[in-house]
Phi, psi and omega in degrees: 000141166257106178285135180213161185309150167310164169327126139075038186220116244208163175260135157251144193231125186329343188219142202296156151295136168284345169263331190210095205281022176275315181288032151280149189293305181324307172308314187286326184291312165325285178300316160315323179275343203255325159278321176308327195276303183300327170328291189302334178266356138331326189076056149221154208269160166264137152235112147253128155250137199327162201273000213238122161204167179307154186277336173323322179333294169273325151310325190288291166321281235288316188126109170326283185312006173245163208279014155292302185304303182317330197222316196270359199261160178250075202275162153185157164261127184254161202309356167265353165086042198242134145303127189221134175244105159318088216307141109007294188198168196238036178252352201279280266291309202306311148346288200287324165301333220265316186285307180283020189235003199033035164328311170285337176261030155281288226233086209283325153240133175269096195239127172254133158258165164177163188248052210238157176277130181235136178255119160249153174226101196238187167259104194294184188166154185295159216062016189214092156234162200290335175240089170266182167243168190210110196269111183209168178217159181216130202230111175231133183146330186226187189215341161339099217264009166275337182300306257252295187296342164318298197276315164352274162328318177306316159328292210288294184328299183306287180309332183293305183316322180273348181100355182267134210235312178279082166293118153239103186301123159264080147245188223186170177247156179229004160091217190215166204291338140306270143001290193297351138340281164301320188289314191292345158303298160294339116359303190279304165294338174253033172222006195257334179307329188259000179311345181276340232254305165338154151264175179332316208280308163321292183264017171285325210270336182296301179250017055055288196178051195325329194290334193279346194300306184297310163294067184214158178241015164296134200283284198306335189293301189319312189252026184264331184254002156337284208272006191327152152307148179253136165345298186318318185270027135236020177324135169299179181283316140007275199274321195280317191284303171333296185297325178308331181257301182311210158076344237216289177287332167296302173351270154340271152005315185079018176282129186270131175215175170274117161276111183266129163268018175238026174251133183226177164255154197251328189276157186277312185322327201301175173199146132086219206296156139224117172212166203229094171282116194253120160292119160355323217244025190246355197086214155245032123329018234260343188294117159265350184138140184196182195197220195146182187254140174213089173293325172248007162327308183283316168297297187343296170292020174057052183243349194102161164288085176242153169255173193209121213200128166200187163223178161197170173202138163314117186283345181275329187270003180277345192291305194278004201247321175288341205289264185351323181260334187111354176310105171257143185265161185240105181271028170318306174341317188270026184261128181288169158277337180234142155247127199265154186236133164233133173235117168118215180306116185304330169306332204259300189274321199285331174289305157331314155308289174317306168302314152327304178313276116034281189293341188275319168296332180311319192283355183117031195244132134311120166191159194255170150187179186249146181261000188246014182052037204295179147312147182293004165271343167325279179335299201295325171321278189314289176008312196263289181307336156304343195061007185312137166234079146178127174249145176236139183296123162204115166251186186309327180300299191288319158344291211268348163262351194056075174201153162225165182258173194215099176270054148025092185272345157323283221248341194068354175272144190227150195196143173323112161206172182277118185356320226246345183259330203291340187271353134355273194310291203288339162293327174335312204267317179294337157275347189002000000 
């Protein structure tokens, strides 16, 4: 039998792929590490949490009508007879931690990160797969609409980090789940004369969940909703004044932004701010990652009145998106710096080699050697694949003087030194 990955689900791999050089370890490890340093200079903390949670979890947050809850979660019932869901998105799950660790009434602001796998069982397609990671952060405690540019900014700053410099912030308010009452009504009278004209997708979404109408990239939809009412002109005084000071602090900031009226949220939870970073040079793939404010997200979980603000992004689509741009991440790290070559008696030479091996890592030094007893040209051949850039040479001769040689795979030059000095020489070198 051939076993092969599920649909629409992929290996990241130890050695970059020759078509989709994204699918490297090295690479995810870059970027990971690279949202971890801004988090931490932000003042936010790591949480994970299991890829397993009640399925209530989500139906109750995300909204029965939207096409996560409806189509997409990977449910099942377990041998205790309990419904389990593969999370979906990671902000309830965090939620859902937040409550049962009692955090908030520990941490009166709470600011989070994390790093996790999320299932949809969606119609994959590149960058869109049934199993992603998902890079987010989550702030509970305040209402401050200085928080809101806070979490952005952080956004923005992460992608700035990686080298993507053409940025454009897109946001919108989306009010509070009261206000949007009134607009999905209106909303709804003003798309129902044309309502045949829609597509499938459209008029599912019209009675379904009308505010989702607006999130679409169907050309004719778009443009049956050209004239739509906008959100904005139904905000509460509230919701308005809010948006008005984000707008005011993004300023400040010196951040150039968009008021988009079709940027909605998909989830019932979102309140207030929703916003979207797009690269300028990507087409239209162009979504780097976007978030928003969910003031009732915590009550909703029976947490009480905590307001809340996050994001999240696709570790795949920011990976095919540095591709895209040309962005090379720098993946040295897996290189070892030394690889040992042994030639003649294996009796002689291989306790030695081991032992060296032993010494060099102790000292902090990455380094290799071959195990298969090949020829020196093999050997030196792994070497070169390896990216080692020092091989060091030891046969019966150099053995029976206690010296070995040290090649410089950079410059090719080589030269005689003692064994007992070599893990020296490479910190030396390695410290530079």
């Amino acid at each position: 039998m051939k076993y092969t990955a599920p649909p629409y689900t992929y290996d990241v791999l130890p050695f970059p792929p020759v078509k989709e050089a994204w699918l490297h370890t090295a690479r995810w490890r870059y970027v990971e590490n690279v949202f971890r340093e801004v988090c931490r200079k932000y003042g936010y903390r790591e949480i994970r949490t299991p890829i397993l949670e009640q399925t209530e979890l989500f139906t109750r947050s995300i909204g029965e009508a939207t096409d996560i809850v409806s189509k997409e979660m990977f449910t099942f019932t377990d041998r205790g007879d309990r419904s389990l869901t593969l999370k979906p998105e990671g902000t309830a799950p965090v939620v859902r931690a937040c409550i049962e660790r009692k955090l908030f009434a520990e941490h009166p602001l709470l600011k989070l990160y994390y790093i996790g796998q999320n299932f949809r069982y969606e119609r994959g397609q590149r960058g869109r797969y049934r199993q992603h990671q998902q890079l987010g952060v989550e702030v509970f405690g305040a209402v401050d609409p200085a928080l809101d540019a806070e979490v952005i900014l952080l956004a923005m700053d992460f992608y700035r980090e990686l080298g993507v410099i053409d940025q454009e912030l897109h946001i919108n308010s989306v009010g509070t789940p009261e206000s949007r009452v009134t607009f999905k009504q209106a909303l709804k009278d003003y798309a129902r004369p044309f309502l045949a004209e829609l597509s499938g997708e459209g008029q599912g979404r019209f009675e379904m969940n009308p505010l989702r109408m607006l999130d679409t990239k169907n050309e004719n939809d778009l443009r049956l909703l050209a004239d739509a009412p906008r959100l904005v002109d139904f905000l509460d005084p509230e919701s308005a004044e809010h948006f008005e000071k984000l707008q005011s602090y993004l300023t400040s900031a010196g951040v150039p932004y968009v008021v988009d009226h079709r940027l909605v949220r998909g989830f019932d939870y979102y309140t207030k701010t929703a916003f979207e970073i797009v690269g300028n040079s990507l087409g239209s793939q162009n979504a780097l990652g976007g978030g928003g404010r969910y003031d009732g997200l915590v009550d909703e979980c029976g947490g009480g009145h905590v307001p809340g603000i996050g994001f999240g992004l696709g570790m795949e689509r920011c990976l095919i998106t540095l591709d895209a741009l040309g962005i090379d991440l720098p993946t040295a790290d897996e290189r070892p710096l030394a690889f040992i070559i042994t030639l003649g008696d294996e009796n002689l030479v291989r306790p030695i080699a081991v032992k060296l091996l032993t010494k060099l890592r102790a000292a902090g030094i990455s380094c290799d050697m071959d195990y298969k007893s090949r020829k020196f040209g093999h050997q030196a051949k792994r070497a070169d694949d390896l990216g080692a850039r020092f091989t060091l040479i030891l046969g019966d001769e150099e053995a029976q003087r206690g010296v070995i040689q040290l090649r410089d795979q950079s410059s090719k030059e080589q030269r005689e030194i003692a064994i007992d000095l070599a893990a020296a020489e490479l910190v030396l070198f390695s410290h530079g």
